[in-house]
C-alpha positions as CSV (number, residue, x, y, z in Angstrom):
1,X,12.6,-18.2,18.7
2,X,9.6,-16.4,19.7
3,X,8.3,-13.1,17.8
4,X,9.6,-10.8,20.3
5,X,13.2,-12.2,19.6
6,X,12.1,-12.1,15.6
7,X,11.2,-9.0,15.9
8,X,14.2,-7.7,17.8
9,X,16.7,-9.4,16.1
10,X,15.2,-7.9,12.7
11,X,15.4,-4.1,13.9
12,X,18.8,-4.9,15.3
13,X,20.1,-5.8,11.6
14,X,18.3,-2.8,9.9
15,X,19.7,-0.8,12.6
16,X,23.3,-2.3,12.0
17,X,23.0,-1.9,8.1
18,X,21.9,1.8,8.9
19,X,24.9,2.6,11.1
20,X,27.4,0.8,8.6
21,X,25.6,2.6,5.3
22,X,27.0,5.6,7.6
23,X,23.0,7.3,7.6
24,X,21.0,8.5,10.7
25,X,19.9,6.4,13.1
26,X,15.8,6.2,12.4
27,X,16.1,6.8,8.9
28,X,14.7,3.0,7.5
29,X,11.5,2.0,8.2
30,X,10.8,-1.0,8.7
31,X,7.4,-2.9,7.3
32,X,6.0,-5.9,8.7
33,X,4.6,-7.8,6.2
34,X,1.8,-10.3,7.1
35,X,0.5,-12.0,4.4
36,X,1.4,-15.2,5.2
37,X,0.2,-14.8,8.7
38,X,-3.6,-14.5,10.5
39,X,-5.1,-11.7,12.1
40,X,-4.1,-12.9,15.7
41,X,-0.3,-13.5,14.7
42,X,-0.4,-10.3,13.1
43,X,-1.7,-8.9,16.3
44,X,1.2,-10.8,18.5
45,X,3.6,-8.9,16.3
46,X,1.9,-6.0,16.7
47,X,2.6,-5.9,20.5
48,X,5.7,-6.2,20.1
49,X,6.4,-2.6,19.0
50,X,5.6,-2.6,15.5
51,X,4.3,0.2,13.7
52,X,4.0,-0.1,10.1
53,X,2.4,-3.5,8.8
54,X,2.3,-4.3,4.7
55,X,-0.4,-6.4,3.2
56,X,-0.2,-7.4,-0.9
57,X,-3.7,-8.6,-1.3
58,X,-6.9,-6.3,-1.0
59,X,-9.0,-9.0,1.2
60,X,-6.1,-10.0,3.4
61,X,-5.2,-6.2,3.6
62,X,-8.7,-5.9,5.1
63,X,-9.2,-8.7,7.0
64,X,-5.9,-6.8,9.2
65,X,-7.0,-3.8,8.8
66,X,-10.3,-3.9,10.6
67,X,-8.8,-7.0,13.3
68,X,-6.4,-4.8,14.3
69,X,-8.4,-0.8,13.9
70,X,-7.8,0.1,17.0
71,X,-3.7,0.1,16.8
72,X,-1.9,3.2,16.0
73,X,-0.7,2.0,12.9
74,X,0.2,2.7,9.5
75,X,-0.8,0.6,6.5
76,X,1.1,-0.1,3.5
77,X,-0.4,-2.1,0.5
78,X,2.7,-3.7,-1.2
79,X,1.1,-5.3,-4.1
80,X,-0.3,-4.7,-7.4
81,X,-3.9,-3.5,-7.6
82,X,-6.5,-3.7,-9.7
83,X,-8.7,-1.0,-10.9
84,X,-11.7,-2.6,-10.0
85,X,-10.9,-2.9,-6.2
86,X,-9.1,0.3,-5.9
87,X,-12.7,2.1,-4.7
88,X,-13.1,-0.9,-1.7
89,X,-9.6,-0.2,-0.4
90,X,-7.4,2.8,-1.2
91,X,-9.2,5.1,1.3
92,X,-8.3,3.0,4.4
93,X,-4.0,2.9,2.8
94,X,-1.4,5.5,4.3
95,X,1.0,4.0,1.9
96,X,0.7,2.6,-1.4
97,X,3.6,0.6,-3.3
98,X,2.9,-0.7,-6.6
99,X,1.6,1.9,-8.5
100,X,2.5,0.9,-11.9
101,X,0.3,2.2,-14.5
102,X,-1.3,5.5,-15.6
103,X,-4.8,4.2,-15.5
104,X,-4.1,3.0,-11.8
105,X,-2.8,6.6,-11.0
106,X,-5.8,7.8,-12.6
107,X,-8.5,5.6,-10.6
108,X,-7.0,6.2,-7.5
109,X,-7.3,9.9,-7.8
110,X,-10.9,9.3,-8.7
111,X,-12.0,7.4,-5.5
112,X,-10.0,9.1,-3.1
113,X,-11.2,11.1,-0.2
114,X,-7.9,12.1,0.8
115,X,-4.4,12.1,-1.0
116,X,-2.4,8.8,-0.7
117,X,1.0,8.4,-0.5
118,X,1.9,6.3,-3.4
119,X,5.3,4.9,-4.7
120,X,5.6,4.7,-8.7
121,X,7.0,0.9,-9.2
122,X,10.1,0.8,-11.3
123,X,11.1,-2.0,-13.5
124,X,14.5,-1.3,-13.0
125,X,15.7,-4.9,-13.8
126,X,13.9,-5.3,-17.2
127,X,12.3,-8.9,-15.8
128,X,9.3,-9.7,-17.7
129,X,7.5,-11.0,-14.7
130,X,8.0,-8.1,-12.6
131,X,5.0,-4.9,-12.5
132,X,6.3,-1.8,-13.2
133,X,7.2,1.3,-15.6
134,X,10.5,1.1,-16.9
135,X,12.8,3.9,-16.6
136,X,11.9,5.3,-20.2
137,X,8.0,5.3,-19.1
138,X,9.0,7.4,-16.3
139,X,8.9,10.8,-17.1
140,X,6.0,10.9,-19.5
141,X,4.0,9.2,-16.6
142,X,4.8,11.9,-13.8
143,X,3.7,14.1,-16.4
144,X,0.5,12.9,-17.1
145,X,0.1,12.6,-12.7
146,X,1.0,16.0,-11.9
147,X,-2.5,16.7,-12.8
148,X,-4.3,13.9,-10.0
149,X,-4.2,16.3,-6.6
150,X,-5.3,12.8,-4.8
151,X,-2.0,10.8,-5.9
152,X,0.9,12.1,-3.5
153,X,4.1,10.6,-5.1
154,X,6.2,9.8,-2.2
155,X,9.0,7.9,-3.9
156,X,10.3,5.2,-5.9
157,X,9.7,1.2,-5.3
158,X,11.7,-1.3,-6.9
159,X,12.2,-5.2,-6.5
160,X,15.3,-7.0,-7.4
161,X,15.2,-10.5,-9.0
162,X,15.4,-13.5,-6.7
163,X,18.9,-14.6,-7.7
164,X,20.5,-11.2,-7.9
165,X,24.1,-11.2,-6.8
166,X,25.6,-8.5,-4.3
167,X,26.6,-6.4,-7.2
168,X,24.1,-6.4,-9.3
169,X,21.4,-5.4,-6.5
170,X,23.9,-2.4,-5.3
171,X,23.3,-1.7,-9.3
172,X,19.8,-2.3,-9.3
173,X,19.3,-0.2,-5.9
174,X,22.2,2.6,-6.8
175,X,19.7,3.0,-10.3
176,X,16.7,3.7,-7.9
177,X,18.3,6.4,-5.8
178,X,19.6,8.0,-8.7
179,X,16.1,8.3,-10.7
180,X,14.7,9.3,-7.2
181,X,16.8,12.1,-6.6
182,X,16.7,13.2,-10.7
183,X,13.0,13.3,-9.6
184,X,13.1,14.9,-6.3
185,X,15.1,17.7,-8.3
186,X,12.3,18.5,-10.6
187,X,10.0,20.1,-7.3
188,X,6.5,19.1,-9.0
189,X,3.5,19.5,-7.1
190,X,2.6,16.8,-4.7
191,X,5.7,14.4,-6.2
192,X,8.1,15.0,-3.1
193,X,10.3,11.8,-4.6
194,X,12.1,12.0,-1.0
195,X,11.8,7.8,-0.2
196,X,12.2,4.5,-1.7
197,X,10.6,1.0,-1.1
198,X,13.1,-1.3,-1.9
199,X,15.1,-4.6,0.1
200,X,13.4,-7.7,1.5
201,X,14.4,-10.4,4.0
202,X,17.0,-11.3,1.8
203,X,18.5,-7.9,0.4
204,X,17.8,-5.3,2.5
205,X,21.4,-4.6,3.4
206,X,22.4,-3.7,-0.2
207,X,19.3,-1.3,-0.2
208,X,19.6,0.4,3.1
209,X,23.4,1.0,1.6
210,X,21.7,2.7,-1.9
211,X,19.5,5.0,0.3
212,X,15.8,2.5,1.0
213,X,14.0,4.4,3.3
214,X,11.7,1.5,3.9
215,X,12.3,-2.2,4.1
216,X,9.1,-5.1,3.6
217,X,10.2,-7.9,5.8
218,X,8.1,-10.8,6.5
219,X,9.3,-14.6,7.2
220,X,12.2,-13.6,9.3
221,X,9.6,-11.7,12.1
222,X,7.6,-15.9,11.8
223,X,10.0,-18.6,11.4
């Protein structure tokens, strides 16, 4: 198959999981992820419509980013970050995903020119190899935030483990929507709490079902 027929047959699944989740038409986003791509695959994809690419490495992320500066589109770093690189990249990021500690929060505020959209990541599954606060970290960790005016907290992201059955990612994913609305209730300054990062290749129909407003897909658009 070629990338354009990737790339349609992808939207026409998240569209299809959409309609059957019974939610507007528009309302998932979908994320191209290109790490295991180059710049000029990345750019093929590009062409074909896409509008929001995800990178999880810092270099990688920038190697796109200035390839492909003069698309109209929007950046998501999906992966953990460390403190020391936050000042080389968080200024060119629309979205960031893996915000998972206080001290991140905290850096991010400092180097910022602008406020970034960041999602706090949730350990909702309790796996020790996964990043993340866990739901009892939560609240004290908004708390501290509400001070950083540079850390917009857009929503909730959450990763499901590998082998997860049906029902336990509609657990996993039902868990996220609840804490983000719990959140969303709440009305603290620049914490919205009105999306959630959540569902891969693999899972994305469970989350669309539990209310993801953006999916990270990335083999399916290259194989």
């Amino acid at each position: 198959m070629t990338i354009q027929k990737n790339r349609d047959a992808v939207f026409a699944a998240v569209e299809l999981a959409t309609k059957q989740a019974n939610r507007p038409q528009n309302s998932v986003r979908v994320i191209a992820v290109t790490k295991y791509v180059d710049s000029s695959l990345a750019k093929e994809l590009v062409n074909t419509g896409i509008q929001h690419i995800g990178e999880n490495r810092v270099d990688k992320f920038l190697d796109k980013y200035h390839a492909l500066s003069s698309e109209n589109l929007t950046w998501h770093l999906i992966g953990s970050l460390q403190r020391r690189k936050v000042k080389a990249v968080i200024n060119y990021v629309d979205y960031f995903h893996a915000l998972d500690s206080v001290k991140l929060a905290e850096e991010i505020n400092k180097r910022a020119t602008k406020p970034v959209k960041c999602f706090l990541q949730v350990n909702i599954s309790g796996e020790e190899s996964k990043h993340g606060f866990s739901i009892e970290e939560i609240d004290q960790a908004v708390d501290v935030m509400k001070d950083f005016e540079q850390v917009e907290l857009v929503g909730l992201m959450t990763m499901a483990p590998f082998e997860a059955s049906h029902e336990e990612l509609n657990a996993i994913f039902s868990k996220a929507e609840s804490l983000r609305k719990e959140l969303a209730e709440k009305h603290l300054p620049h914490m919205p709490f009105t999306e959630l990062s959540m569902g891969m290749s693999g899972d994305f129909t469970e989350a669309i079902d539990n209310g993801s407003t953006f999916v990270r897909i990335g083999t399916a658009f290259f194989k």
